[in-house]
VOLOTI-739531 format. One record per residue: x negated, y negated, z negated of N, C-alpha, C, O in turn. Coordinates in pm, whole numbers, plus 50000, padded with zeros to 5 digits. Layout:
XYZXYZXYZXYZ...
END
This chain:
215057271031009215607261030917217117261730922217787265931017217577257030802219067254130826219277241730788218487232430768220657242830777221817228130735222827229930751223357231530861223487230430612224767233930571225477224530500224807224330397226547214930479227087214030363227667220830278228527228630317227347219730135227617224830055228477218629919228277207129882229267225929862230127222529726229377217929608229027228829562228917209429531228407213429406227797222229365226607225429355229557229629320229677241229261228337255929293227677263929227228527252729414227737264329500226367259429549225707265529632225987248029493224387243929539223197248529504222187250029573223437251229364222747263429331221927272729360220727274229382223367281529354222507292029409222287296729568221797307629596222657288629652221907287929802220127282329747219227290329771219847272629697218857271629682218157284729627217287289529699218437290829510217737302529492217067314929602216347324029561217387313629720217407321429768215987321629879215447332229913215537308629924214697301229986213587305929883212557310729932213687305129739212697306729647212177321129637211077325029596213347329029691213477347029614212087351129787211237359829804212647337129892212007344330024210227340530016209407347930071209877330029952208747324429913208087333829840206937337429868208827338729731208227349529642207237359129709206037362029708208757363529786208197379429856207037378029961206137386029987207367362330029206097368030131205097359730054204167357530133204887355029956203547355829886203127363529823202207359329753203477377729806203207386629723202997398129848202537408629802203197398529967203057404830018201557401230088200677409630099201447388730129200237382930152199247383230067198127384630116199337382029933198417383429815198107400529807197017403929761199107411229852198617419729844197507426129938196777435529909197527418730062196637419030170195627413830173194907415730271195267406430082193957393830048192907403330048192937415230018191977395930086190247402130108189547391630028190157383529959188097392030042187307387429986185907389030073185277399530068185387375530170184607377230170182997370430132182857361830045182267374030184180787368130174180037379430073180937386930036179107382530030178147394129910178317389229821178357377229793178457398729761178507401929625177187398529550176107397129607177367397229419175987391629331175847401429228176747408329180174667401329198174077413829055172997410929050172587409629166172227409128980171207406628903169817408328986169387418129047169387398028970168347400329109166757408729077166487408028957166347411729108165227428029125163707419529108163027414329197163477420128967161637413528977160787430029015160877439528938160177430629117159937448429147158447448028991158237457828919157587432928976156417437928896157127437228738156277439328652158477434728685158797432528600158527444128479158117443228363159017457028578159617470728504158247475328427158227478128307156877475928531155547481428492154907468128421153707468428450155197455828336154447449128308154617449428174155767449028130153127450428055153497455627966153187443227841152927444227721153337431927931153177422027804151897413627809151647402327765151067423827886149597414527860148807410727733148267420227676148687400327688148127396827611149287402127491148877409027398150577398827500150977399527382151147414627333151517415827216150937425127399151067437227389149557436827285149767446227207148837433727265147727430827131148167427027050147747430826941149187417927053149427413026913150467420326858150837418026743151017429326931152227442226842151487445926695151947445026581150277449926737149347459326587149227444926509149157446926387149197433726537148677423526424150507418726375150667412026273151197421026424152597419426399153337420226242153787431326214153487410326149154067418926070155007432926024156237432026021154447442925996155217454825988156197455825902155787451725793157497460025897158217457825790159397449025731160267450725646158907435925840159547426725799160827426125920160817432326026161767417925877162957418225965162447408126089161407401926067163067406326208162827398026332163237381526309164437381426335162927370826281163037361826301162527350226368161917339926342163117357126482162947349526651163667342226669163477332626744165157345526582166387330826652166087321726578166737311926615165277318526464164977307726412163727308826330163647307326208162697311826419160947313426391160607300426316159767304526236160677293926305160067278826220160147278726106159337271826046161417288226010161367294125892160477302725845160257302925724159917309725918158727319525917157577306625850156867310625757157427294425887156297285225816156597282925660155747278625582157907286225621158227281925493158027265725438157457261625338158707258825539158377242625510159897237225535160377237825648160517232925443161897230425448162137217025497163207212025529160837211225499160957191925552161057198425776161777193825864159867211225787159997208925887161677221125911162267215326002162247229225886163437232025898164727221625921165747222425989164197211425834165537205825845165347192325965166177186326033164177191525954163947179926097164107190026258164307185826372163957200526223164507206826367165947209726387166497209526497166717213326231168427208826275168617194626301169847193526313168317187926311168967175126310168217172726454168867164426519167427175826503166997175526676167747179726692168537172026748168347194526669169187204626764170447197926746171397199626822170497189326634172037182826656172467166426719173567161126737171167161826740171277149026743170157140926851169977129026876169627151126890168437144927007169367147127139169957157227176169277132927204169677128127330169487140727429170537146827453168477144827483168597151627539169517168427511169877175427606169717171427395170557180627356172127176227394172957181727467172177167927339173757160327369173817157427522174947158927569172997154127595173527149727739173297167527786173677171527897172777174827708173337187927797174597195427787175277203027855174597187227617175987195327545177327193227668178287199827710176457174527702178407168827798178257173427987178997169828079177017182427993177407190028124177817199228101178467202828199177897209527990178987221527985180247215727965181257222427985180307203227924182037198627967182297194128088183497193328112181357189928196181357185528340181897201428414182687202928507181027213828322180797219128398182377224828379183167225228473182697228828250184517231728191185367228328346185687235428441185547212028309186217209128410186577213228565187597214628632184837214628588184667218828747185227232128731186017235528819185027239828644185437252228647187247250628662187987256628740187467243628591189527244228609189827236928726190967239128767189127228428798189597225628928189417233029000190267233329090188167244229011188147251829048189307264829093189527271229195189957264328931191077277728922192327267728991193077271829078192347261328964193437250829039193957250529174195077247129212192477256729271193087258529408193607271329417193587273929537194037280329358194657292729341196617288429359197427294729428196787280929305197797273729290198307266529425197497263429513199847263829439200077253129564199827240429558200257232729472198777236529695197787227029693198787213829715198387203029671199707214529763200607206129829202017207229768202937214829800201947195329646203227193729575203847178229613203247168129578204927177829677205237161829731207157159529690208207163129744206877153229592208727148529598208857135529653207997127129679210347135429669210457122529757211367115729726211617120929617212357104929740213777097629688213457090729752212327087829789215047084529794215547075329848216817070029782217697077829745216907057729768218507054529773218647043129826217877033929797219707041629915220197032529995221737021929929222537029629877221957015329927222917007129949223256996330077222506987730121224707000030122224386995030283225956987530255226796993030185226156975330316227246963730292227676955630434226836950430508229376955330465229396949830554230786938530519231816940730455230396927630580230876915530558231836914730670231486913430787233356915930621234496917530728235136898930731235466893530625235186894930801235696883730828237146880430763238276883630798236746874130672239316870130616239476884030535240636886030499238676892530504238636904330413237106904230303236116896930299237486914530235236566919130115235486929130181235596936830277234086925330072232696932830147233516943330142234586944530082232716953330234232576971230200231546975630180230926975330286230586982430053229896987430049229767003830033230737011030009228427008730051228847024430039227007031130015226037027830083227007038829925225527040929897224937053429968225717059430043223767057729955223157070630002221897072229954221047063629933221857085629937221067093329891220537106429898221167116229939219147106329850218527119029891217567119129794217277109729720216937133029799215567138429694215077147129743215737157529741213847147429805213057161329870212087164429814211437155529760211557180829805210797183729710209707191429848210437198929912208407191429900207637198129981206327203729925205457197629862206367217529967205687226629899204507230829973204977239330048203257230229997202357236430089201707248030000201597244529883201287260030024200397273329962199957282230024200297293530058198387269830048197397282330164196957292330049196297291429946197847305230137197097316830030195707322730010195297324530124194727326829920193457330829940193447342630004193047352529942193827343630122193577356730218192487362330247192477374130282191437355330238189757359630256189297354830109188257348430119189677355729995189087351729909188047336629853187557335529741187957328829942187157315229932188007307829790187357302129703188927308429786188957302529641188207309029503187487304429414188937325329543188047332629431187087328229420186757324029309186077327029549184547325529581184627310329491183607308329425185357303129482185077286329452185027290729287184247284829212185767299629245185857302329143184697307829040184517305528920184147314029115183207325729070181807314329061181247313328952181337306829168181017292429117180787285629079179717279729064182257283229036182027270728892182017280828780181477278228672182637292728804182147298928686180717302028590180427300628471179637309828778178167311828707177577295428699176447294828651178327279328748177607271828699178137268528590177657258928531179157274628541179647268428339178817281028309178197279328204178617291728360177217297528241175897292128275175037290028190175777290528373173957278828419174417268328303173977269228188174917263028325174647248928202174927250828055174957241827971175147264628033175167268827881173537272027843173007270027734172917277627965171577286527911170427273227910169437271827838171247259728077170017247928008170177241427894169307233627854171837244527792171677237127661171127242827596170467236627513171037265027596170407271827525168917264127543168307261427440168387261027657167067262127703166607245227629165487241527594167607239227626166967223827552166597227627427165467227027378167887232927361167287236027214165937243327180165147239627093165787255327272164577259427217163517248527259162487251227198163307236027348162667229227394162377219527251161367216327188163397217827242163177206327079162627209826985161827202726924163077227026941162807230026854161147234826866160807230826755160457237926898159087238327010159067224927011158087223626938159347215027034158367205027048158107193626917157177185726905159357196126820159147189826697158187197526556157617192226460158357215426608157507222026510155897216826568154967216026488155747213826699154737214126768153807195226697152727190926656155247190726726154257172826650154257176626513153217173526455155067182126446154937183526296153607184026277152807175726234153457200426335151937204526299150917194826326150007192826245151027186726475149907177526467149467168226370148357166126322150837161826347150997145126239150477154426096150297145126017150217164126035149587173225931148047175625955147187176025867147857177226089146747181326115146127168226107145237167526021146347158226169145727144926173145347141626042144257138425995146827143425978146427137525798145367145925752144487139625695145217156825760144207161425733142607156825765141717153925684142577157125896141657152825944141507138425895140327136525865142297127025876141897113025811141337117625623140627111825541141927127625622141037126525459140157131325473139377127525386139447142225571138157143325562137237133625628136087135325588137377121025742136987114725752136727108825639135667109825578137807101425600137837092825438136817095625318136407086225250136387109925291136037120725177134487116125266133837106425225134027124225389132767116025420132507103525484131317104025514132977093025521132567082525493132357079425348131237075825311133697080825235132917079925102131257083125040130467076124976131177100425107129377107025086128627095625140127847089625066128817091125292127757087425336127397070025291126367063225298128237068325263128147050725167127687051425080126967042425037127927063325014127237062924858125487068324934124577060324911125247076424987124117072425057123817066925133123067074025201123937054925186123537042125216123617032325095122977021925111124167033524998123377024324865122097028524827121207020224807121857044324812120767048424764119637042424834118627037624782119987043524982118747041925085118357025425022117297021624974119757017125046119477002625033118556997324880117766987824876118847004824785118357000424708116597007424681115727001624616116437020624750115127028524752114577013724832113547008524790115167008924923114436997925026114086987124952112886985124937115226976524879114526969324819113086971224710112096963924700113406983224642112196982824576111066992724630110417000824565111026990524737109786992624849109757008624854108657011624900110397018624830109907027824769110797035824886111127047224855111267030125033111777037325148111867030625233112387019725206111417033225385111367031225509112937020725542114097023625511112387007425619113507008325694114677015325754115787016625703114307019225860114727032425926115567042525827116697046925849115017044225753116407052925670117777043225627118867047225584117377030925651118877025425576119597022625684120817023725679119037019225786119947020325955120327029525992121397031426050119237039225953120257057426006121027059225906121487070625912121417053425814122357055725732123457050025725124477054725673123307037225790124277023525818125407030825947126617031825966124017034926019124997041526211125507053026138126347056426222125607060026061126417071126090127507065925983128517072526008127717059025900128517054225818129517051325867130597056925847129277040525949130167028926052130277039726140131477042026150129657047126205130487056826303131847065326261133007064426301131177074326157132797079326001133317068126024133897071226128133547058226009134077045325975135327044926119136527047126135134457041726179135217040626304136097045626391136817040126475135907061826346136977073226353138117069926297139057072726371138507064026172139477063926117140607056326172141687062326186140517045526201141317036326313142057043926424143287044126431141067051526526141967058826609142777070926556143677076126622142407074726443143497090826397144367080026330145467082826377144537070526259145327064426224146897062026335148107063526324145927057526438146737053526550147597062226618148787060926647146417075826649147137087326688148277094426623149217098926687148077095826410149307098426395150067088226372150747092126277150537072526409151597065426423152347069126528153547071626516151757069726631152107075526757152827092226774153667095026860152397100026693153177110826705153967112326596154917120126594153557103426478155087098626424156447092826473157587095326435155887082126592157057079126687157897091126761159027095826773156607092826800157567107026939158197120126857159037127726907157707121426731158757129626653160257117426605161467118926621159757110326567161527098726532161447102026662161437114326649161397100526753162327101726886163087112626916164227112326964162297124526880163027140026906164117138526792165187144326814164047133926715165487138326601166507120026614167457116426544166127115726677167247099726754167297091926614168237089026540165477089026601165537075026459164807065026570164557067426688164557053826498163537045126558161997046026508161987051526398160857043126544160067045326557159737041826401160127032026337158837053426354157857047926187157857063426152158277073226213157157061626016157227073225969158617081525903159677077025859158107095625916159737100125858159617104725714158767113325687160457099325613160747099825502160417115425404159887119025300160997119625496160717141425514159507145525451159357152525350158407138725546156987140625521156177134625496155077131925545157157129725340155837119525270155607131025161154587130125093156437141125142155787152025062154517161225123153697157825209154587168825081153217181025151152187173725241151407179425318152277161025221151187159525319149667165525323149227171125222148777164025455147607168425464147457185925444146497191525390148767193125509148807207625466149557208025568150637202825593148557218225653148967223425813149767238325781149197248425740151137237125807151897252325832151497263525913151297265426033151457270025813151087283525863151777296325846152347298225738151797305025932153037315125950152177327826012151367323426095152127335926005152087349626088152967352626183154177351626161152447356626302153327364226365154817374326379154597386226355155637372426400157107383526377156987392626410156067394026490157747403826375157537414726430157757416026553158857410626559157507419726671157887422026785158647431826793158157441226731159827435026850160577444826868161437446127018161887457227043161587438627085162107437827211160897438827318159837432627306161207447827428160247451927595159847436427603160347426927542158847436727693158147422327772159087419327836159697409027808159497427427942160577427828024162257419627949163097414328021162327420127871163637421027776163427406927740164347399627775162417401327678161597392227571161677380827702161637368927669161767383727843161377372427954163097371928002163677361028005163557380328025165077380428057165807370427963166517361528009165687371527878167027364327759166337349827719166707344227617165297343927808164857329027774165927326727892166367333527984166167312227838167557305027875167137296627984167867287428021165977299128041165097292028180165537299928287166097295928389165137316428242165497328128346166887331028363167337336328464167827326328226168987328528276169957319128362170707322828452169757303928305169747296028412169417296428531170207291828614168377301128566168187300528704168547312828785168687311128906168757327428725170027337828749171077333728803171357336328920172117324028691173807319728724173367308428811174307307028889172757302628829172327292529012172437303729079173497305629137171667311229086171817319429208172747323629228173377321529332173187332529109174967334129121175917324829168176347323929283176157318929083176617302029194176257299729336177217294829396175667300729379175077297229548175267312629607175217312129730175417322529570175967333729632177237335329623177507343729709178267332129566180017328229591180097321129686180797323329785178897305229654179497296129765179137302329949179787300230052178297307529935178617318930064179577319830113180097316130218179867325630021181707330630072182807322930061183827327130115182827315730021183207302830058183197296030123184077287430118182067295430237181647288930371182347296430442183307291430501181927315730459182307319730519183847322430562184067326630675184877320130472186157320430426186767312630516187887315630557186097301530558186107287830658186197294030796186937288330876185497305630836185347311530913186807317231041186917318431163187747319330908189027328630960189867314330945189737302830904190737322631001192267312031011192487310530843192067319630771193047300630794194117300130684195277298030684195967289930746195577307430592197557309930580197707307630496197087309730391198967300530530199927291030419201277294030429201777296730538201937293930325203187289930276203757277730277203557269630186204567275230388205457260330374206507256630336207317263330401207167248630256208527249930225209097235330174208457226830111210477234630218210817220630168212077226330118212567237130150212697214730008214457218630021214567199629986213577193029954215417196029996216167185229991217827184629994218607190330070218137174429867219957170729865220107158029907219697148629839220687156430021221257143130060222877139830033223717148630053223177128529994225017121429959224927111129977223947103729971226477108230012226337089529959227827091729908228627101029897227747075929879229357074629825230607072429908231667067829865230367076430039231577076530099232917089030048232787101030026233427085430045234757097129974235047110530065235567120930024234647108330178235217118530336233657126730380233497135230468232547120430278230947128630336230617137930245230657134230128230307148130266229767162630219228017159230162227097153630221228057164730037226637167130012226187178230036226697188629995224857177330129224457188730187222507189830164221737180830133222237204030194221277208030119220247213430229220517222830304218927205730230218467210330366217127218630338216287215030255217027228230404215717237630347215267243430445215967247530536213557244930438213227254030520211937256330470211207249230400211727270430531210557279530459210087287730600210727290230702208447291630553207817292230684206287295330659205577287930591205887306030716204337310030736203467293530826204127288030914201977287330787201787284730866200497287930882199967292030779199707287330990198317289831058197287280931117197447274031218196307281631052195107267431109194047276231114193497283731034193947273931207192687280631257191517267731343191967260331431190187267231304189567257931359188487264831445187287263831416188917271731550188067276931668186977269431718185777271931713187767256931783186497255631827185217243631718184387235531760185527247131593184807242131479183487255031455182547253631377183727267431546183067277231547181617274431512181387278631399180707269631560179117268531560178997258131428177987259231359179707251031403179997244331278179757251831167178767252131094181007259131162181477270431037180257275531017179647276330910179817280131155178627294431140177357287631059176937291730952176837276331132175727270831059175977268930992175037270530914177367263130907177597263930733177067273230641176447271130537177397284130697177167297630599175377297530651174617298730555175037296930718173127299130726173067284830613172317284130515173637278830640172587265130507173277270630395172417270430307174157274830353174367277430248173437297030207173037298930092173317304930282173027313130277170817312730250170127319130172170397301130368169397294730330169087289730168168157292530091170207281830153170037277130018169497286929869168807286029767170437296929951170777309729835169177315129829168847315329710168157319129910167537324129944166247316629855165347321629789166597301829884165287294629802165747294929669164767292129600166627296729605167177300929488166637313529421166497314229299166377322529496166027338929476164397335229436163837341429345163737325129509161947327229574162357317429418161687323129331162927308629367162587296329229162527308729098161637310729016163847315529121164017326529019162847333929024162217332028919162357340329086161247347629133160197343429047159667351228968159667324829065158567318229041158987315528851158227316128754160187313028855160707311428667160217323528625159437323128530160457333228669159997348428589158517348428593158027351628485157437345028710156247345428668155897338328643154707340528619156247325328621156317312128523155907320828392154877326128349157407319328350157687323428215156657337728170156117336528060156377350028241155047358428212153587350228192152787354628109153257339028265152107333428261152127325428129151047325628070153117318328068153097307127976153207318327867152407316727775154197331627856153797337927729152177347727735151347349327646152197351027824150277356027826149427340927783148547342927700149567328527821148597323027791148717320727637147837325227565149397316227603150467312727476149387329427342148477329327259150097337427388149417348227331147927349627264147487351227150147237347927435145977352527417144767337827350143617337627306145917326327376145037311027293145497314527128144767311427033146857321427110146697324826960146217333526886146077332226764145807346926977144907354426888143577349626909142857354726823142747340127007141477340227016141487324826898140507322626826142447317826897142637306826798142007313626633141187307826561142577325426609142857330026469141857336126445141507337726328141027342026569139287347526530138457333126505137427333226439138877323126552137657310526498137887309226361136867305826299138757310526301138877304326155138357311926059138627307325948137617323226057136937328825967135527321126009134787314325938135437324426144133797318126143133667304026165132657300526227134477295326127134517280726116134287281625997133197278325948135587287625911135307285525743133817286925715133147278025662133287300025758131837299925699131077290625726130367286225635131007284525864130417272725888130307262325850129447253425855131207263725810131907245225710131287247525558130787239425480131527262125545130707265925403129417259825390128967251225313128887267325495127167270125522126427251925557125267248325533127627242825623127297229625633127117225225510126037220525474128347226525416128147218325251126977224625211126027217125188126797237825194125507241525106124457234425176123767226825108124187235625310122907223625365122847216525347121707211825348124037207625310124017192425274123747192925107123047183525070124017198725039123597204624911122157200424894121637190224849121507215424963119937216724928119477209125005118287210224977119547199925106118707189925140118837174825070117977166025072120077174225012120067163324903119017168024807118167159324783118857179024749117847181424614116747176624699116397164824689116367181724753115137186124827114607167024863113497162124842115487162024904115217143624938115157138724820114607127724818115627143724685115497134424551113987141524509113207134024449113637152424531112587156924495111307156224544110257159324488111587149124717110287146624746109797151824878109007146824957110847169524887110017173824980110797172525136110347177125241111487168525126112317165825298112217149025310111947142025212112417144825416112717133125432114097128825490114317134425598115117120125447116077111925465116377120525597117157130025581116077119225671116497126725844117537140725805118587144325859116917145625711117427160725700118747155425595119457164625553118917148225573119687143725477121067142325584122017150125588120817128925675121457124625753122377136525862123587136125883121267147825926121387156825949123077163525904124187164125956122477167425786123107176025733124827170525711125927175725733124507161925675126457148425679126707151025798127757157425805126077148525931126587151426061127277160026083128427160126129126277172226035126797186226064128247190825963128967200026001128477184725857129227191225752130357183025837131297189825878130357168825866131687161225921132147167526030133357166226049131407175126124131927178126238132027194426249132557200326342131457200026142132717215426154133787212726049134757220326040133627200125955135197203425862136147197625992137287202126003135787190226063136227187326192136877200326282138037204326278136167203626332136367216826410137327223626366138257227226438137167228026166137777236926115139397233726131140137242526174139887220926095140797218226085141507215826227142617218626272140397209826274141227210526446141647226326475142797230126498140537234126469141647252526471142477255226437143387260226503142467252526301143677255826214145007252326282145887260326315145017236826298145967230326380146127244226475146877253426443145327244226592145477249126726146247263326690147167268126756145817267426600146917283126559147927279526562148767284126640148197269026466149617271626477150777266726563151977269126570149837258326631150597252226827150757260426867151907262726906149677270726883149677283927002150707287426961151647286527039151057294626776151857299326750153397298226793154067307226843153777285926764154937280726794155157277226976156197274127035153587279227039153987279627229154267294827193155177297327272154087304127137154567317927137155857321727127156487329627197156237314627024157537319027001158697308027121159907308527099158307301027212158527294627234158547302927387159587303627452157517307727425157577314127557158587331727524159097338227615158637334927404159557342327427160637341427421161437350627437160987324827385162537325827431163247318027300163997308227296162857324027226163767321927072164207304027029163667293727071165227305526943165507295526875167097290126869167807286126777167297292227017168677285127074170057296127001171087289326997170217305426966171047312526885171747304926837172817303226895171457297026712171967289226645173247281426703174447282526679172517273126788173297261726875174597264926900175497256526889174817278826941175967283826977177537279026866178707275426879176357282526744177677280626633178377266826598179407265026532177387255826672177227239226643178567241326748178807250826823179477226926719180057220226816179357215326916178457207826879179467217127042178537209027128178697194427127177797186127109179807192527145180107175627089180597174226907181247181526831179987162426894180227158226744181597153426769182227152426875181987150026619183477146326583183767131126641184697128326718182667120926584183047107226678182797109526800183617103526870182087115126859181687114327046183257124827069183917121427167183737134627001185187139027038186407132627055187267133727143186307123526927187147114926931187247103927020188287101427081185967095627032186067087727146186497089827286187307082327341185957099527341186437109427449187737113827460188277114027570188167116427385189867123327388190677110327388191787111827439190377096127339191037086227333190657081427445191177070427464189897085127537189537073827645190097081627800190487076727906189907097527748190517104827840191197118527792191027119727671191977130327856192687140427828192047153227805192337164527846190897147827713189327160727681189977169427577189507180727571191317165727464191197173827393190887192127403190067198827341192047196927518191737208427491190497213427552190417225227516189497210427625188587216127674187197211927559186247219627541187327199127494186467195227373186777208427280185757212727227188137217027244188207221927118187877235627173188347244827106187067239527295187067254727329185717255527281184937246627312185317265727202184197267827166183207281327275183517291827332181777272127254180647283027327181007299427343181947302627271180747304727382180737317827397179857322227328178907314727303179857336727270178657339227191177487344827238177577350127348176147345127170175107349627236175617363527296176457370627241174937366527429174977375427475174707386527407173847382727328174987404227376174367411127373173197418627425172417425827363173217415227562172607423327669171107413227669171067404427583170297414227735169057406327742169547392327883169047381227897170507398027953170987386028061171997384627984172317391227885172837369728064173937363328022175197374228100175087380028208176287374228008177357380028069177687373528213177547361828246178087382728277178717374628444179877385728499180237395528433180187383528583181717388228640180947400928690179917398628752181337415928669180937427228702181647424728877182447416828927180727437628930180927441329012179957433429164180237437029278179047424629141178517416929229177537419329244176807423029152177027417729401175667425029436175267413129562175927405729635173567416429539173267404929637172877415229747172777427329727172627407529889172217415830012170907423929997170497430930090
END
């Protein structure tokens, strides 16, 4: 350290010089910096490479040929513009989309505090001023002032890399919380094509209830009135009464059921509960779509769902913080430095300039067994991270094999339902002649309504079920979330409110990154796990 007084004139540039010495030995130290803890790269499914799709490797040949891929936004493939536009307005306006949108700004942030410890951690100014007065007896006060301003500098340098490591971090967790907003959207969009189809299917199903209860009333007059004029059995107008009132009674609960998934769709797009305005057109007409072309590996098709990549940048994330524990390990070196100007107003005192600059060293030895078990729980951590990723990938293979093989075995019932449902009306047909003519009795009549209500039943319940499977298909391979990218994650009033309540503008106006090219999310080259 020194202490000199100094001129004004010349205060200057003595200070410069303290700064020129700070420079150099931080640049000499920065050139010596390491980095430790492993490296990260993309972690190794060994059954991934030989798996060829399973079930969906059948549906390549039933695939439309020809046609272009529309996987980033499959729900157009139904050609229903009520349900298109109720899935933008989920992807823009359902709660759960938005509370993911405001963890990629949690996550923004963490990421710049992150880059922040790169920087000197320890910025401290200081002032003083004094006024000091003495009261001379039969004379006038004397007063006389003083002063000072100190500026203290601390900069532990990243010599083992643990900041990088803090860095790298918050980095793979601002891409983890991009792939769970990717991963909400395709969730919404999947689960509103998914009630659509039901609240259609239902309507459907209430008009064919409706259509036979109508048949079977109009036969129960016949019976009632064959009865009064003696000319038919009791018994036929009660078996005609119970299955009436049974039709009958169905209708109440599908009623109920689609109010109810009328709600939980207003819920996915943030209305209050009733029906939605959208789909008072097309009603009683279940969407239907064919398959896309397939064009991307199994392998490829399971990588780029925003479940597997999320749970990738975790791992990535928890393999920096490794090194980051371990970083804890070594001494840390710092850069110390103060300068300060002290004066007062005495006429005969020198303003002088006090500075000093200086390596310092902390080392926490005997924190040893501490440190060490740090890095095993964090290294532990990492490990159950690898075995979740592991279980997401054969997750995600099991839900698109099942997904698959319920939609092609879905799409073989509907030829032989249709005929069935055929082959029911014509029975119900010729056993009506056959009861006005004499030669069947009422039973075969009754019969036959049973049978016709409960495969137009069946039929339509399939129909439905195709196109659920369908949309769990496109849903287990991933698709939909593309879009989102181009949306603001926050809207204009939730921006505005935010920027007025706190200093969000510039991190509100940075826009998403774009979809990846590659089948994984971009990440910092060069990282490898143990």
């Amino acid at each position: 350290t020194r202490r000199r007084p100094v001129e004004p004139a010349i205060r200057m540039p003595m200070i410069r010089r303290p700064v020129r010495a700070v420079v150099v030995i931080a640049s000499l130290l920065s050139s010596a910096c390491t980095t430790v803890g492993p490296d990260f790269k993309s972690p190794d499914v060994p059954w991934l490479a030989s798996w060829s799709g399973g079930s969906l490797e059948s549906l390549k040949a039933d695939s439309r040929p020809g046609v272009p891929p529309q996987s980033d936004q499959w729900w157009r493939n139904f050609n229903d513009p009520a349900l298109d536009q109720l899935i933008a307005e989920a992807q823009r306006l359902n709660p759960g989309v938005r509370t993911a949108g405001m963890r990629i700004m949690e996550a923004r942030a963490q990421l710049g505090i992150a880059g922040s410890a790169l920087y000197p951690q320890l910025q401290q100014i200081s002032g003083e001023a004094l006024r000091v007065g003495q009261n001379q007896s039969g004379g006038a006060d004397n007063y006389f002032s003083a002063y000072s301003i100190g500026l203290n500098i601390g900069w532990e340098i990243d010599f083992w890399g643990k900041f990088r490591r803090g860095i790298e971090a918050a980095d793979a967790g601002y891409l983890a919380s991009i792939a769970q907003y990717d991963d909400v959207q395709v969730l919404v969009a999947a689960q509103v094509a998914s009630l659509y189809s039901s609240i259609r299917t239902t309507e459907l199903r209430l008009r064919i209830a409706h259509e036979n209860a109508a048949l079977q009333k109009r036969s129960l007059e016949i019976t009632e009135r064959l009865f009064k004029s003696g000319n038919e059995a009791e018994l036929d107008v009660q078996q005609a009464r119970s299955l009436y009132l049974s039709t009958l009674a169905t209708i109440p609960e599908l009623e109920s059921a689609l109010r109810q998934t009328q709600n939980a769709l207003g819920v996915l797009v943030a209305r209050p509960p009733g029906p939605l305005p959208e789909m008072a057109a097309g009603t009683e007409k279940i969407p239907e779509a064919s398959l896309d072309l397939i064009v991307d590996m199994p392998a490829d098709l399971l990588r780029r769902r925003p479940d597997v990549r999320a749970a990738e940048m975790q791992l990535a994330a928890q393999s920096a913080l490794i090194g980051v524990s371990e970083g804890a390990l070594y001494p840390s070196i710092a850069l110390l430095g103060s300068v300060g100007l002290s004066a007062t107003s005495l006429a005969w005192s020198a303003r002088t300039v006090d500075w000093a600059v200086g390596p310092g060293l902390v080392w926490n030895i005997f924190d040893y067994g501490r440190l060490k078990n740090q890095v095993l729980v964090q290294d532990a951590r990492f490990q159950q991270l690898y075995e979740q990723y592991q279980d997401t990938v054969l997750r995600a293979a099991r839900e698109m094999d099942d997904a698959a093989v319920a939609f092609a075995n879905a799409r073989l019932q509907i030829p032989l339902l249709e005929q069935a449902a055929q082959a029911a009306k014509r029975s119900l047909d010729i056993a009506t002649i056959q009861y006005r003519e004499g030669l069947v009795d009422f039973q075969r009549v009754l019969d036959s309504q049973r049978t016709l209500f409960s495969q137009q039943e069946r039929l339509v319940t399939s129909r439905g079920n195709v196109t659920a499977n369908l949309v769990a298909l496109y849903k287990a391979m991933g698709g939909g979330w593309e879009a989102g990218r181009e949306r603001p994650v926050i809207d204009e009033q939730t921006r505005e409110t935010m920027g007025e309540r706190s200093a969000w503008q510039e991190l509100l106006r940075a826009p998403l990154p774009p979809p990846p090219t590659d089948s994984v999310q971009a990440r910092p080259p060069g990282r490898e796990t143990q």
